[in-house]
VOBA-990683 format. One record per residue: residue number from 1; x, y, z of N, C-alpha, C in turn. Coordinates in steps of 0.05 Angstrom, whole numbers. Example, Ala and Ser with C-alpha at 12.3 -4.5 7.8 and 13.67 -1.06 7.14 Angstrom:
<sites>
SITE     n     n_c1     n_c2     n_c3    ca_c1    ca_c2    ca_c3     c_c1     c_c2     c_c3
SITE     1      264     -114      156      246      -90      156      264      -66      156
SITE     2      257      -45      142      273      -21      143      258        1      157
</sites>
This chain:
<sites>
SITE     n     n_c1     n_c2     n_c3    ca_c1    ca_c2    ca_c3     c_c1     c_c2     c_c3
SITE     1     1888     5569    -2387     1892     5541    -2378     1910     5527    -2397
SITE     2     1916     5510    -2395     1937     5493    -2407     1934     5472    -2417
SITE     3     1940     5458    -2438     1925     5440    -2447     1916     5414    -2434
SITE     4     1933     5414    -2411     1944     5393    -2392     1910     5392    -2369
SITE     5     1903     5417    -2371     1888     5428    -2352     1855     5420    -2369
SITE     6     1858     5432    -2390     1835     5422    -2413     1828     5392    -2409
SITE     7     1845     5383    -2412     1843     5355    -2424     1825     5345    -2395
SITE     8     1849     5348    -2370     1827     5342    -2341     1799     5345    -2337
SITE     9     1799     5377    -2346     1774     5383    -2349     1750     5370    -2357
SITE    10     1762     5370    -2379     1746     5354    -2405     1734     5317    -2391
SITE    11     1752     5313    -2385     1749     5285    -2370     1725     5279    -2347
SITE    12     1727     5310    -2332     1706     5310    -2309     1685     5312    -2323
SITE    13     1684     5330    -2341     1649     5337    -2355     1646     5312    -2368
SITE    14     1655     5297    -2378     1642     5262    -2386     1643     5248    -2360
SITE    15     1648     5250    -2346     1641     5231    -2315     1623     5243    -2311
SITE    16     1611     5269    -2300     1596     5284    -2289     1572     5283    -2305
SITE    17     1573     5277    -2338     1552     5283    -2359     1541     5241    -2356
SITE    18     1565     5229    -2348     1556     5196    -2352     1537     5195    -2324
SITE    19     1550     5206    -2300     1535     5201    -2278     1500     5216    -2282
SITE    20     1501     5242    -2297     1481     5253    -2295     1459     5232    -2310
SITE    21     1474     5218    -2335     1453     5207    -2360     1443     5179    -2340
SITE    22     1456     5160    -2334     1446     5145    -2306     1435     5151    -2296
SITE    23     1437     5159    -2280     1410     5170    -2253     1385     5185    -2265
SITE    24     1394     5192    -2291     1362     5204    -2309     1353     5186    -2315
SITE    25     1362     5158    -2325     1350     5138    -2341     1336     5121    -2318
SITE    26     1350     5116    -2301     1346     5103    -2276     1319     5112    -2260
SITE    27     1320     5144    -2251     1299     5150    -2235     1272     5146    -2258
SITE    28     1278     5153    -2283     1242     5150    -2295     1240     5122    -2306
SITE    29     1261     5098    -2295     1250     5072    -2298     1237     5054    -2277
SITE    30     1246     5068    -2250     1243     5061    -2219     1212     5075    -2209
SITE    31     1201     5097    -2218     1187     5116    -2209     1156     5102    -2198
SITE    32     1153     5072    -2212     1128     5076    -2203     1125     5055    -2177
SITE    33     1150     5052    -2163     1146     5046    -2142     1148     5066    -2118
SITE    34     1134     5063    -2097     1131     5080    -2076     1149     5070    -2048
SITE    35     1154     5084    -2034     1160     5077    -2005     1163     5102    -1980
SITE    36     1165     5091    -1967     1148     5110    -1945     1172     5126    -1914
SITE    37     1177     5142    -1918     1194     5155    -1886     1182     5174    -1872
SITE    38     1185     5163    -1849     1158     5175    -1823     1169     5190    -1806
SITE    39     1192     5209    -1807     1209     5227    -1790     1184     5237    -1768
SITE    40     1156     5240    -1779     1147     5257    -1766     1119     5237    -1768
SITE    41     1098     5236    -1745     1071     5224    -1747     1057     5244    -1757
SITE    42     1048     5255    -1784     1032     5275    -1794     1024     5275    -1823
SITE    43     1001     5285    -1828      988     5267    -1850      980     5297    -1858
SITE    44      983     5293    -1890      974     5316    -1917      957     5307    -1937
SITE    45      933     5322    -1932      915     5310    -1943      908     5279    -1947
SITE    46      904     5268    -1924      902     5235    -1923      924     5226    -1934
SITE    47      954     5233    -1934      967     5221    -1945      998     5221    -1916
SITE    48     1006     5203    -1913     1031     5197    -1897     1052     5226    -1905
SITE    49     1063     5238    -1885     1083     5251    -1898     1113     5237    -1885
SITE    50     1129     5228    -1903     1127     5224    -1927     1125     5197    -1947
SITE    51     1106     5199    -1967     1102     5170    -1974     1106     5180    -2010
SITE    52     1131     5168    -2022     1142     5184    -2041     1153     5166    -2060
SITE    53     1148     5169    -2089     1162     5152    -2112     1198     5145    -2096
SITE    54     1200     5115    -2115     1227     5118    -2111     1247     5126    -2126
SITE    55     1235     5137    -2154     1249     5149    -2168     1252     5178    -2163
SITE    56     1246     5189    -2143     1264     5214    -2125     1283     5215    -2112
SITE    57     1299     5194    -2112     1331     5180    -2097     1352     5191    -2112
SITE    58     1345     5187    -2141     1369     5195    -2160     1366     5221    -2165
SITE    59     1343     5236    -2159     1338     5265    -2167     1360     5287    -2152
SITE    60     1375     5290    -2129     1389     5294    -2117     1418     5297    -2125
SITE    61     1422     5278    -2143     1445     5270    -2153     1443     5287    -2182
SITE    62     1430     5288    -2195     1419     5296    -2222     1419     5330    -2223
SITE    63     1397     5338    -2202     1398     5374    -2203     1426     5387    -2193
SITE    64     1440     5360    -2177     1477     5372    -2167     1493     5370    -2191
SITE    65     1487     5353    -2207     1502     5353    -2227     1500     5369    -2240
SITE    66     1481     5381    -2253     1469     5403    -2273     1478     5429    -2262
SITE    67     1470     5439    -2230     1487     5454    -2220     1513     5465    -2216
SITE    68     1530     5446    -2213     1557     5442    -2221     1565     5445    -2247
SITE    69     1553     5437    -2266     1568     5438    -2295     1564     5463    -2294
SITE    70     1541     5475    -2291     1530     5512    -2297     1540     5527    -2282
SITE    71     1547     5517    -2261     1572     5531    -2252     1597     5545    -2250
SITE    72     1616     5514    -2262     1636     5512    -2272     1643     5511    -2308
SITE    73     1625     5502    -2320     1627     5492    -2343     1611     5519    -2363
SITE    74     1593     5530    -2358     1566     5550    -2364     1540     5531    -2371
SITE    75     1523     5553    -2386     1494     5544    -2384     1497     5525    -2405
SITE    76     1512     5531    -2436     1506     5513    -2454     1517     5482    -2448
SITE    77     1544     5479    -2428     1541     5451    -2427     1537     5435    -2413
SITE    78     1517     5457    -2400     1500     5441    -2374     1476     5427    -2396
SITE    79     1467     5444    -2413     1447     5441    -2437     1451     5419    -2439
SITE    80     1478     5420    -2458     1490     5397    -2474     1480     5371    -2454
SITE    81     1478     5367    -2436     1482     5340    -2421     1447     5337    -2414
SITE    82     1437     5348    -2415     1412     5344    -2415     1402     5342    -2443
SITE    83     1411     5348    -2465     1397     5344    -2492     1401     5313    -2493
SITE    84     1429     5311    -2487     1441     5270    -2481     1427     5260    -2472
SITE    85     1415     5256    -2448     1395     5254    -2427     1370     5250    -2444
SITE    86     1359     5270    -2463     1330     5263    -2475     1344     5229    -2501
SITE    87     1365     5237    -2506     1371     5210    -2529     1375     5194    -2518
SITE    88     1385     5189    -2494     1387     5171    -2472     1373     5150    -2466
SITE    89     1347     5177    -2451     1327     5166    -2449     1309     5147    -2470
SITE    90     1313     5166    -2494     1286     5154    -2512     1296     5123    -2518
SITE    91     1329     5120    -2530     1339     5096    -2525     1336     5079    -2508
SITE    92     1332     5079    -2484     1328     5071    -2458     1297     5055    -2464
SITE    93     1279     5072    -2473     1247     5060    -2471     1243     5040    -2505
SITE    94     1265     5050    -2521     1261     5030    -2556     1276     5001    -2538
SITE    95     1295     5011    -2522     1304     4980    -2517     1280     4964    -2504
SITE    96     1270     4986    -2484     1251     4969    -2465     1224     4952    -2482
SITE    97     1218     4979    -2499     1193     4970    -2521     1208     4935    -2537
SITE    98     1238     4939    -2545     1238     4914    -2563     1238     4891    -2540
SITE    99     1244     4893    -2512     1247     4870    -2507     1220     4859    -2486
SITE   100     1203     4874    -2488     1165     4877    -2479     1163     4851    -2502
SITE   101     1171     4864    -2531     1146     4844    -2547     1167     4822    -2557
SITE   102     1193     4814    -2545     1203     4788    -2546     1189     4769    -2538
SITE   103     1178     4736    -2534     1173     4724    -2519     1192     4714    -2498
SITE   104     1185     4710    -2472     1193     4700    -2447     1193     4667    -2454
SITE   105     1207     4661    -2444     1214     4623    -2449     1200     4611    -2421
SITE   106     1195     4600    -2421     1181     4579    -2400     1187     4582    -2376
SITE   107     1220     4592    -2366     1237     4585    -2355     1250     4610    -2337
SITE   108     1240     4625    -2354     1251     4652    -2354     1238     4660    -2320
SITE   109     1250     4680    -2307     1251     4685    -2280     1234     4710    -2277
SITE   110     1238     4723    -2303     1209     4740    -2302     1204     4737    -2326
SITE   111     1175     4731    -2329     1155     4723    -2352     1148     4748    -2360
SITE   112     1137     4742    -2384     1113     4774    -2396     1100     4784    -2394
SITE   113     1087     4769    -2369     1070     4779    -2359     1072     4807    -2332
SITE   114     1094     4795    -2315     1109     4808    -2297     1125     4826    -2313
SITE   115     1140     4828    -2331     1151     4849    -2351     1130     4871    -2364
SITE   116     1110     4865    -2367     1085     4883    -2370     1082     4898    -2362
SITE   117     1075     4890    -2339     1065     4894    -2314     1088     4920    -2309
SITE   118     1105     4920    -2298     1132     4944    -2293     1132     4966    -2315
SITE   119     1135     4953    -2347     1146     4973    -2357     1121     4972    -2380
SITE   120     1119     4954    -2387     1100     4960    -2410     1067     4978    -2414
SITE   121     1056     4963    -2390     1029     4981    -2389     1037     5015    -2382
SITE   122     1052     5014    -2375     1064     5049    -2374     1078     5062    -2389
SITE   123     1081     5053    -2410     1100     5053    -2429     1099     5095    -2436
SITE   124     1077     5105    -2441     1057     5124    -2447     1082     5145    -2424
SITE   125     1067     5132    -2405     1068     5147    -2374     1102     5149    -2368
SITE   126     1121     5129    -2376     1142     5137    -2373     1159     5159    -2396
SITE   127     1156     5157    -2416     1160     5171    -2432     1153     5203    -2434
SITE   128     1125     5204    -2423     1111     5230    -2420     1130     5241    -2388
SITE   129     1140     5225    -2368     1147     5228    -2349     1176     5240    -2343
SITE   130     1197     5219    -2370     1223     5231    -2384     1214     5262    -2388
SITE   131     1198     5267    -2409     1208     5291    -2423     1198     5317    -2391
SITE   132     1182     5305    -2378     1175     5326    -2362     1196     5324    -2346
SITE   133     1213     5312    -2337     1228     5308    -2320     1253     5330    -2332
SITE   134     1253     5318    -2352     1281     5335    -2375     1274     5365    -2376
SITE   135     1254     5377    -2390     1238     5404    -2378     1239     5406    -2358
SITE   136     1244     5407    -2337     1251     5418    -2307     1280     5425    -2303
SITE   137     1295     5395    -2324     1320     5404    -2319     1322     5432    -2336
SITE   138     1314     5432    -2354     1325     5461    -2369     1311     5486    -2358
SITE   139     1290     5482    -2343     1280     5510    -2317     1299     5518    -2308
SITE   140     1309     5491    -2289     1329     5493    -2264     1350     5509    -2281
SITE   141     1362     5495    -2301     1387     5520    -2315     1380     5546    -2314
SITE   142     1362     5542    -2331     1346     5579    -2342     1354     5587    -2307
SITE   143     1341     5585    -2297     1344     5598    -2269     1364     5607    -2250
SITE   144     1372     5574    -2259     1405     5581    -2248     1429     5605    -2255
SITE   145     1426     5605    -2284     1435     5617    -2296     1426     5646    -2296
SITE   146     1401     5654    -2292     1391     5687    -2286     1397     5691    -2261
SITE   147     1402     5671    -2236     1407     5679    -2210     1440     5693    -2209
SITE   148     1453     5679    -2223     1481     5683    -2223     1490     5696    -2239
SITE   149     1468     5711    -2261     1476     5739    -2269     1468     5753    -2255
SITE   150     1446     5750    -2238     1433     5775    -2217     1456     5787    -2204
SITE   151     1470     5758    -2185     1489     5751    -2165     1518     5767    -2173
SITE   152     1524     5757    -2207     1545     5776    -2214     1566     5741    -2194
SITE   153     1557     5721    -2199     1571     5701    -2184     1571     5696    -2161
SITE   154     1557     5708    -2138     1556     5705    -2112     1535     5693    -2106
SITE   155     1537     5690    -2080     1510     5674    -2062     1511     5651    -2079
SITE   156     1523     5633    -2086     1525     5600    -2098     1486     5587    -2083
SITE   157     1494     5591    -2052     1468     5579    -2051     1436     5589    -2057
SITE   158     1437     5607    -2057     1412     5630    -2071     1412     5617    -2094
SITE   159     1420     5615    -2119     1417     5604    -2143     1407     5572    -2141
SITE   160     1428     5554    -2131     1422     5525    -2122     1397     5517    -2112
SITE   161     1391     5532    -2094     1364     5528    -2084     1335     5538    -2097
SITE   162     1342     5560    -2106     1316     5577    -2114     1314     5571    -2147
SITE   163     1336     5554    -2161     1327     5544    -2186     1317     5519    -2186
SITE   164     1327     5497    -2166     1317     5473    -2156     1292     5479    -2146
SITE   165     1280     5489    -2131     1257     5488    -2120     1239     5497    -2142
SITE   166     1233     5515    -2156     1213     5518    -2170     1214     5494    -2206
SITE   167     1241     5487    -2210     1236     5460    -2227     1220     5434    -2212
SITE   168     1229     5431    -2194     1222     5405    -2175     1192     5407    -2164
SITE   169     1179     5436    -2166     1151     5429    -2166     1140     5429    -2194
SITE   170     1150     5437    -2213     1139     5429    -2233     1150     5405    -2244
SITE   171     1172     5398    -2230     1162     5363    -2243     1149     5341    -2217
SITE   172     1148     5351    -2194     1139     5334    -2184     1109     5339    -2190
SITE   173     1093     5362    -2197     1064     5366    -2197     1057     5345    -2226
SITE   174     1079     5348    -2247     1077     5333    -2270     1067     5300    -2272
SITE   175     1093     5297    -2258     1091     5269    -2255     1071     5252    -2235
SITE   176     1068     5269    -2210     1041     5254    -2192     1021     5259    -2214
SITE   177     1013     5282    -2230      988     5287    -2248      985     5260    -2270
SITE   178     1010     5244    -2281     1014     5234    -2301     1006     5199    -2286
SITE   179     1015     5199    -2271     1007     5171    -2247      984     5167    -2244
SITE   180      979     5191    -2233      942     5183    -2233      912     5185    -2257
SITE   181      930     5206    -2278      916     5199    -2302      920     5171    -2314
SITE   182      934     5153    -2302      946     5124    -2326      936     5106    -2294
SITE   183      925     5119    -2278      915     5098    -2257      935     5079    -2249
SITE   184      958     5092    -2244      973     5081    -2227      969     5082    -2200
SITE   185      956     5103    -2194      952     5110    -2166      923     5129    -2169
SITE   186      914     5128    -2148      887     5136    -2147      890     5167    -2139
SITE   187      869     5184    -2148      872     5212    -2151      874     5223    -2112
SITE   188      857     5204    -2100      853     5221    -2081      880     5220    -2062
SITE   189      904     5212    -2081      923     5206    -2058      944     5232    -2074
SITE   190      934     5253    -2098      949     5276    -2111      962     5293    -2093
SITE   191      943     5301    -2072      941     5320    -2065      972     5316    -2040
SITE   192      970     5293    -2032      985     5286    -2007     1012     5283    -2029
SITE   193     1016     5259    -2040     1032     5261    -2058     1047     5286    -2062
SITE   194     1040     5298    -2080     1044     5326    -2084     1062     5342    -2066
SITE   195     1047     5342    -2047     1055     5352    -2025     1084     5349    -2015
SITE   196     1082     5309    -2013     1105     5302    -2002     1130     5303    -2010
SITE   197     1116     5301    -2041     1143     5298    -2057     1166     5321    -2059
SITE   198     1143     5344    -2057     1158     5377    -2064     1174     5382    -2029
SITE   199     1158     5372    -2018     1178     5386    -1994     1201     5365    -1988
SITE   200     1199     5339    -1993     1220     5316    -1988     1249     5329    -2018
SITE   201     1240     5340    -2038     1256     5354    -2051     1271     5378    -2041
SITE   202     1247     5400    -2032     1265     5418    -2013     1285     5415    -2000
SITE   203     1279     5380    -1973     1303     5387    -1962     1322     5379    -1974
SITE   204     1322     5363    -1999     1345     5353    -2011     1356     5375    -2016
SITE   205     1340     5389    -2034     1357     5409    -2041     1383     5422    -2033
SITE   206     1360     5429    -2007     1380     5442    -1985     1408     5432    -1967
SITE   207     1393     5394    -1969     1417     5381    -1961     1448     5388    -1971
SITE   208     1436     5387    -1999     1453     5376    -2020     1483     5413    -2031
SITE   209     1470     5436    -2011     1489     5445    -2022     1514     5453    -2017
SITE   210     1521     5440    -1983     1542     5437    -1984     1562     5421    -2003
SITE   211     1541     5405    -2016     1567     5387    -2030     1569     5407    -2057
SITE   212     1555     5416    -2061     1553     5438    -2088     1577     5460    -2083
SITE   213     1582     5469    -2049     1599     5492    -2055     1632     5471    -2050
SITE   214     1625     5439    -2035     1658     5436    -2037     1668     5426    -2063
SITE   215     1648     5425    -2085     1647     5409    -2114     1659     5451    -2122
SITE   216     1648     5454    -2126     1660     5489    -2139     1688     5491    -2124
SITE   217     1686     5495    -2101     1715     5502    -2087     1740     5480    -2104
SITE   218     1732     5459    -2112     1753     5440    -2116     1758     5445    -2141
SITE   219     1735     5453    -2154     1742     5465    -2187     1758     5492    -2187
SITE   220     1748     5505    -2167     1772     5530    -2168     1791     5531    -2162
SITE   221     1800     5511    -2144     1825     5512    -2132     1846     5491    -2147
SITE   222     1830     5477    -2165     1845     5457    -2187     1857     5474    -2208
SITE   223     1833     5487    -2223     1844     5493    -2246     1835     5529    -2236
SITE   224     1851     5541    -2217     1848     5566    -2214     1832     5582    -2221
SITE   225     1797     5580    -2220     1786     5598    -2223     1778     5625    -2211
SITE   226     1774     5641    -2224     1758     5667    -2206     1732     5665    -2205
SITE   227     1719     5675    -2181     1682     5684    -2177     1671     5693    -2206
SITE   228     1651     5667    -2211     1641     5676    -2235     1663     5670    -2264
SITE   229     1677     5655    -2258     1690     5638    -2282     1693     5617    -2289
SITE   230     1682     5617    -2324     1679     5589    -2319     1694     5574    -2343
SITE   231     1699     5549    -2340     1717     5531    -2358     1706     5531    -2392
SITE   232     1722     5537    -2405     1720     5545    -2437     1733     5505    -2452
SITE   233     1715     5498    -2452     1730     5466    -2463     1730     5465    -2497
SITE   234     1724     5485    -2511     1739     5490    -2530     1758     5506    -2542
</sites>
């Protein structure tokens, strides 16, 4: 490659590593609201399918990104952007913690009380919710990465899917477990939860990989790769 070619490169993996650190910080600050899509009238374990955090919106965006870098980039700087992601994060909750124990002015449009209320009484629960979230991402690699030595580079969607799905139940089992131990939500709604969350992931998954193979095709046909080659950015 050429230096001309590096440098591009190099450019996408900080957009790709800024979009990923966003939507990480984002989905485990949004999570403990819920909302509900009813494609279908059918209920899991007393629970709506599907009635699902809204911090599973950005999740989509996050396992494509990680996929793509490990793709094109390899496993370590798919790593690299998830180690960011844990400093990110922790930054993300010291800001939140210093501005919890500021006082609210009289005036203010949300008080301390309502600020509490969102981020503070969970304070525990979001943090415990980051790191589990971040551990899934480094499954999904691990996985990704043994699929596509299996593969020898082939079957793109075999890897995509079958590393996503088994991270995404272990963080979705994590995080419904972590909600209802901090009584955000009441236990008897785990089971449905649970449920909904892992298969409303599936189809993302699955949605999501055409854009995974026209995101690879555009990397190969940019900077000329072969099956199973990947960008050296040092």
């Amino acid at each position: 490659m050429t230096l001309r070619d590096k440098l591009a490169a190099q450019r996408i993996y900080i957009l790709l590593g800024a979009l990923f650190i966003t939507s990480l910080v984002v989905s485990n600050l949004i999570f403990q609201k819920f909302f509900y899509w009813y494609p279908f009238n059918f209920e899991i374990f007393g629970s709506k399918l599907f009635e699902i955090s809204v911090g599973i919106l950005p999740y989509p965006i996050t396992f494509l990104i990680t996929d793509l870098i490990s793709e094109i980039y390899g496993k370590k700087r798919a790593n690299d952007v998830v180690v960011v992601g844990i400093f990110a994060s922790l930054f993300s909750l010291l800001i939140i913690y210093a501005a919890g124990n500021v006082p609210a002015t009289s005036w203010s449009y949300v008080n301390d009380d309502t600020f509490q209320l969102v981020f503070g009484n969970s304070m525990i629960a979001v943090f415990a919710s980051m790191l589990t979230y971040l551990f899934a991402q480094f499954v999904d690699i691990q996985i990704y990465h043994f699929w596509k030595r299996l593969t020898k580079g082939r079957h793109l969607w075999l890897r995509n899917n079958f590393s996503t799905w088994f991270s995404q139940f272990i963080d979705t089992f994590t995080i419904v477990f972590l909600l209802c131990s901090f009584e955000i939500i009441d236990w008897i709604n785990f089971k449905g939860l649970l449920v909904s969350g892992f298969l409303f992931k599936v189809i993302v998954a699955a949605c999501d990989t055409p854009f995974l193979y026209l995101g690879v095709y555009f990397f190969r046909k940019r900077f000329h790769l072969k099956v199973n080659e990947e960008i050296d950015l040092l």
